[in-house]
C-alpha positions as a Markdown table, in Angstrom:
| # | Residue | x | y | z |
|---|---|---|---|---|
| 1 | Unk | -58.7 | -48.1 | -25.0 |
| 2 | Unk | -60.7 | -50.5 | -22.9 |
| 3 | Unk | -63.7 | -49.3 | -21.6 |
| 4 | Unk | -63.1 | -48.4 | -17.6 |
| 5 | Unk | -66.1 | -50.7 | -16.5 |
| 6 | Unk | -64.4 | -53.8 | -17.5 |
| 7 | Unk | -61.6 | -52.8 | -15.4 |
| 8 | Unk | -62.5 | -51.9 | -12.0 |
| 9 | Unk | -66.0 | -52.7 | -10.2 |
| 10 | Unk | -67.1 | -49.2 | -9.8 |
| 11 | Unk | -70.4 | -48.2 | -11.7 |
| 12 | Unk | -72.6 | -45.1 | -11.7 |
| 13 | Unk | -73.8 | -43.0 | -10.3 |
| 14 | Unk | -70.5 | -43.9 | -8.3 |
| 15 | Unk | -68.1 | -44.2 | -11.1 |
| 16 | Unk | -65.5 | -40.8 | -12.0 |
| 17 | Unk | -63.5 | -41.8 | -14.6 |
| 18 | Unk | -65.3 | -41.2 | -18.1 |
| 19 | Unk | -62.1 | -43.0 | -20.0 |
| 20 | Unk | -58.3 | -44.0 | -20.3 |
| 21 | Unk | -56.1 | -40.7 | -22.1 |
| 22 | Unk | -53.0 | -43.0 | -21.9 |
| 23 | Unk | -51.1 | -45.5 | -19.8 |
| 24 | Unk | -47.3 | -46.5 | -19.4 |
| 25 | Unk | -45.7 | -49.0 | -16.9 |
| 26 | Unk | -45.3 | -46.3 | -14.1 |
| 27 | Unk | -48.6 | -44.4 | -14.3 |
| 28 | Unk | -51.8 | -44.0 | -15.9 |
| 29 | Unk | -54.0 | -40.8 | -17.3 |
| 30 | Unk | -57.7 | -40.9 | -17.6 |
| 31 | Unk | -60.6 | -38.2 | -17.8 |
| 32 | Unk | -64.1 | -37.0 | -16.2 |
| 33 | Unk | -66.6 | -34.4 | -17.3 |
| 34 | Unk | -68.5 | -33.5 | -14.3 |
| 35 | Unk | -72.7 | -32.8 | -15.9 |
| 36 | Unk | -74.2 | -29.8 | -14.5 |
| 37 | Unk | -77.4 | -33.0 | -13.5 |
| 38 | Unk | -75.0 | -35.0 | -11.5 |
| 39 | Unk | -77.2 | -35.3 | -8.5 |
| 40 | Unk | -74.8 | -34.4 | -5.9 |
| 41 | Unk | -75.0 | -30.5 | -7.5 |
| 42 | Unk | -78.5 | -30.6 | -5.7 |
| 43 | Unk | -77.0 | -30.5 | -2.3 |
| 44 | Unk | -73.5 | -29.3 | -2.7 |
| 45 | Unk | -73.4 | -25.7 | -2.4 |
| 46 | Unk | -77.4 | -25.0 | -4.1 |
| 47 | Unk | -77.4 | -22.4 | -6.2 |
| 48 | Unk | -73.6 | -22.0 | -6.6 |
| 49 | Unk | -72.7 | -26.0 | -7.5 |
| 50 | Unk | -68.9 | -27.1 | -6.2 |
| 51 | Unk | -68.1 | -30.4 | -7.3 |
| 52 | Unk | -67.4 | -32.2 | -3.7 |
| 53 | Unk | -63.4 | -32.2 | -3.2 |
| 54 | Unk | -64.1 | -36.6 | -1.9 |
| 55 | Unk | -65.4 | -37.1 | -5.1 |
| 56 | Unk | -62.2 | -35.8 | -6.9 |
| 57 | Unk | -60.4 | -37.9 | -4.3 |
| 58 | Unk | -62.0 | -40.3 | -5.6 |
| 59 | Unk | -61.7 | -40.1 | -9.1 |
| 60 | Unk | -57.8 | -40.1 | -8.4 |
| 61 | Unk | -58.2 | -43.4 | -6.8 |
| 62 | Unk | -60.5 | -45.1 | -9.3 |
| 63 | Unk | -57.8 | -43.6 | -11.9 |
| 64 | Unk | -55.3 | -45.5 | -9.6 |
| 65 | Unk | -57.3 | -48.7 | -9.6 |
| 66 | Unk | -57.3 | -48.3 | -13.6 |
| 67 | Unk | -53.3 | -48.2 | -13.5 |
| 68 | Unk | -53.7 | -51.3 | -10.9 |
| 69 | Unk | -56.0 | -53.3 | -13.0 |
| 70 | Unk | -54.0 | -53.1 | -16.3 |
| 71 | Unk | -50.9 | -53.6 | -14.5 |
| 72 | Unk | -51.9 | -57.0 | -12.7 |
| 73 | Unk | -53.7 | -57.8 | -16.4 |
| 74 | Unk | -50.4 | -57.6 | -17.8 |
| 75 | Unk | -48.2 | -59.7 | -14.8 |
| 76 | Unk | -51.2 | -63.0 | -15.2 |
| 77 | Unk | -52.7 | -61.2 | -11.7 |
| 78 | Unk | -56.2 | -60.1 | -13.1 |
| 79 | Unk | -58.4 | -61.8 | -10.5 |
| 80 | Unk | -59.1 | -59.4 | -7.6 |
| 81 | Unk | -60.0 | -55.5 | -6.9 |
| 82 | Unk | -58.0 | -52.7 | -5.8 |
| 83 | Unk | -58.3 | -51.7 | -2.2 |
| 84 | Unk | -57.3 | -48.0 | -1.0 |
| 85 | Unk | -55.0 | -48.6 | 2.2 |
| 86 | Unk | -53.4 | -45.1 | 2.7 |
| 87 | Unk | -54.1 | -41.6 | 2.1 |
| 88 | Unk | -51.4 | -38.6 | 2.6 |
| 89 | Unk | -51.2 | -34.9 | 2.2 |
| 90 | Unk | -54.5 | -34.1 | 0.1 |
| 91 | Unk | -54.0 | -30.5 | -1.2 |
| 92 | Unk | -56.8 | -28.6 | -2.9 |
| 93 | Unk | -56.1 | -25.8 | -4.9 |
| 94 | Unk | -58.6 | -24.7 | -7.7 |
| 95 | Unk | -62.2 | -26.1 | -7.6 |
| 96 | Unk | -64.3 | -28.0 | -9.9 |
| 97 | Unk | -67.7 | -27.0 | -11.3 |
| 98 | Unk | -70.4 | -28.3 | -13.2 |
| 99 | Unk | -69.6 | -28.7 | -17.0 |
| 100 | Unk | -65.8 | -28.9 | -16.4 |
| 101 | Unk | -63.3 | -31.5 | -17.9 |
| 102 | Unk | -61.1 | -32.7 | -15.6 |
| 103 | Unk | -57.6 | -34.7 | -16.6 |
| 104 | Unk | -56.6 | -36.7 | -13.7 |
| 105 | Unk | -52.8 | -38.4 | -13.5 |
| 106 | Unk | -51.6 | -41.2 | -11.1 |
| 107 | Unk | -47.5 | -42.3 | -11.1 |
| 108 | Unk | -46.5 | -45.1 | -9.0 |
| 109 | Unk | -44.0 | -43.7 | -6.3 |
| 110 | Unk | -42.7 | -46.9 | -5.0 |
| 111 | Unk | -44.0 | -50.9 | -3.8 |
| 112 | Unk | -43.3 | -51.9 | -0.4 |
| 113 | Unk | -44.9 | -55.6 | 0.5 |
| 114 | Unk | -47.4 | -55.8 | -2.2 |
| 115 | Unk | -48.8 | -51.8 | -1.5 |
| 116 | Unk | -48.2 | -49.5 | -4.6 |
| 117 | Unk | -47.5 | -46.3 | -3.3 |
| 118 | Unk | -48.9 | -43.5 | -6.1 |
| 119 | Unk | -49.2 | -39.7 | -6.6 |
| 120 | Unk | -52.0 | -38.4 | -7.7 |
| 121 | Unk | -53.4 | -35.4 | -9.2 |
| 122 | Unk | -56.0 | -33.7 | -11.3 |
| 123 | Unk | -55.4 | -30.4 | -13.9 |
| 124 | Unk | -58.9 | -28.2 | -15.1 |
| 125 | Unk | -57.2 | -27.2 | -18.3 |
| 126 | Unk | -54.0 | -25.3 | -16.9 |
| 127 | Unk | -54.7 | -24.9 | -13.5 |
| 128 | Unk | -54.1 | -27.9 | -10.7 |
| 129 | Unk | -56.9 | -28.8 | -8.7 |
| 130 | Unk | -55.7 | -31.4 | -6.1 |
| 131 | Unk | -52.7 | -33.8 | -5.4 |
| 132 | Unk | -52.6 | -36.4 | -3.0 |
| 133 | Unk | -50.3 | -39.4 | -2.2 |
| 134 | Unk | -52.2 | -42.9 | -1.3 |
| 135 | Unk | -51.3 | -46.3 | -1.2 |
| 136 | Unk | -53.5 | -49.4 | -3.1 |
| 137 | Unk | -53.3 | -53.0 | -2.9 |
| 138 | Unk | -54.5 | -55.9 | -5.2 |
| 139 | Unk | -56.8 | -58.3 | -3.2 |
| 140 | Unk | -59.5 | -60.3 | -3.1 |
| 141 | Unk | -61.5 | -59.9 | -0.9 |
| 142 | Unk | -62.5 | -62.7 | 1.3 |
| 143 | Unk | -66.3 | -61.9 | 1.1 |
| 144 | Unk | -66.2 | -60.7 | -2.5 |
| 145 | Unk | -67.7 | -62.4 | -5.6 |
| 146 | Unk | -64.3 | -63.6 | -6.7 |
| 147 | Unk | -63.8 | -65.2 | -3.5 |
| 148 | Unk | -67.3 | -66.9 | -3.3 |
| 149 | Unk | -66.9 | -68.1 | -7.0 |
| 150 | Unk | -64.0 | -69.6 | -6.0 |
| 151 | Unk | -65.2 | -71.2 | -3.4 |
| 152 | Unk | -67.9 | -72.8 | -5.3 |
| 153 | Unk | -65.2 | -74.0 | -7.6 |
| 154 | Unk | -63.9 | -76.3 | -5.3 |
């Protein structure tokens, strides 16, 4: 699989998506091992480390971005990044510590005027930690490198 960098614009320490499990037209797998030296741990619950319940949130909608990026890669659309418009009914149930794998899952629900409307969610082995609904879109932003390069191309 292609490595996530080359994919979406987010990079450590703000990146949480290790790699692509698998991909098909209507959703996309991917995977994160949280490290017990992640330096959020520091702060987040000392002594008794949580992995912050935004930072699967996010993870969900970098894996989302993934599916958005190899899906406008395959329809001739690559220039541009994925943009989070919407977010819906975030449920926690299981937490997330240091050490632990996490497998997260996003299926496109529906598109409605260019926003992909997707489910989330993310598994620990058996158990679910989280599911969310969101919504996406493929832009470029008008202040963003792509933008300015094109810009200079003309």
């Amino acid at each position: 699989m292609i490595p996530v960098t080359d994919l979406i614009p987010h990079r450590p320490p703000f990146l949480f998506v290790d790699e692509i499990v698998s991909e098909s037209e209507t959703g996309l797998v991917s995977r994160r091992t949280f490290r017990a030296d992640e330096d959020f741990y520091r702060g987040h619950y000392p002594g008794a480390p949580i992995t912050p319940g935004v930072l699967l949130c996010e993870a969900v909608f970098q894996t989302g971005a993934l599916y958005l990026a190899r899906r406008m890669a395959s329809t001739g659309k690559p220039n541009g990044v994925p943009l989070l418009a919407k977010i819906n009914d975030v449920r926690f149930r299981n937490s997330v510590f240091p050490g632990d794998t996490i497998t997260i899952e996003v299926k496109l629900k529906d598109m409605v005027a260019g926003f992909y409307m997707m489910h989330g969610s993310i598994h620990c082995g058996e158990k679910r930690v989280l599911t969310v609904d969101f919504a996406a879109i493929w832009k470029t932003p008008e202040g963003g490198p792509a933008a300015q390069q094109q810009q200079q191309q003309q």
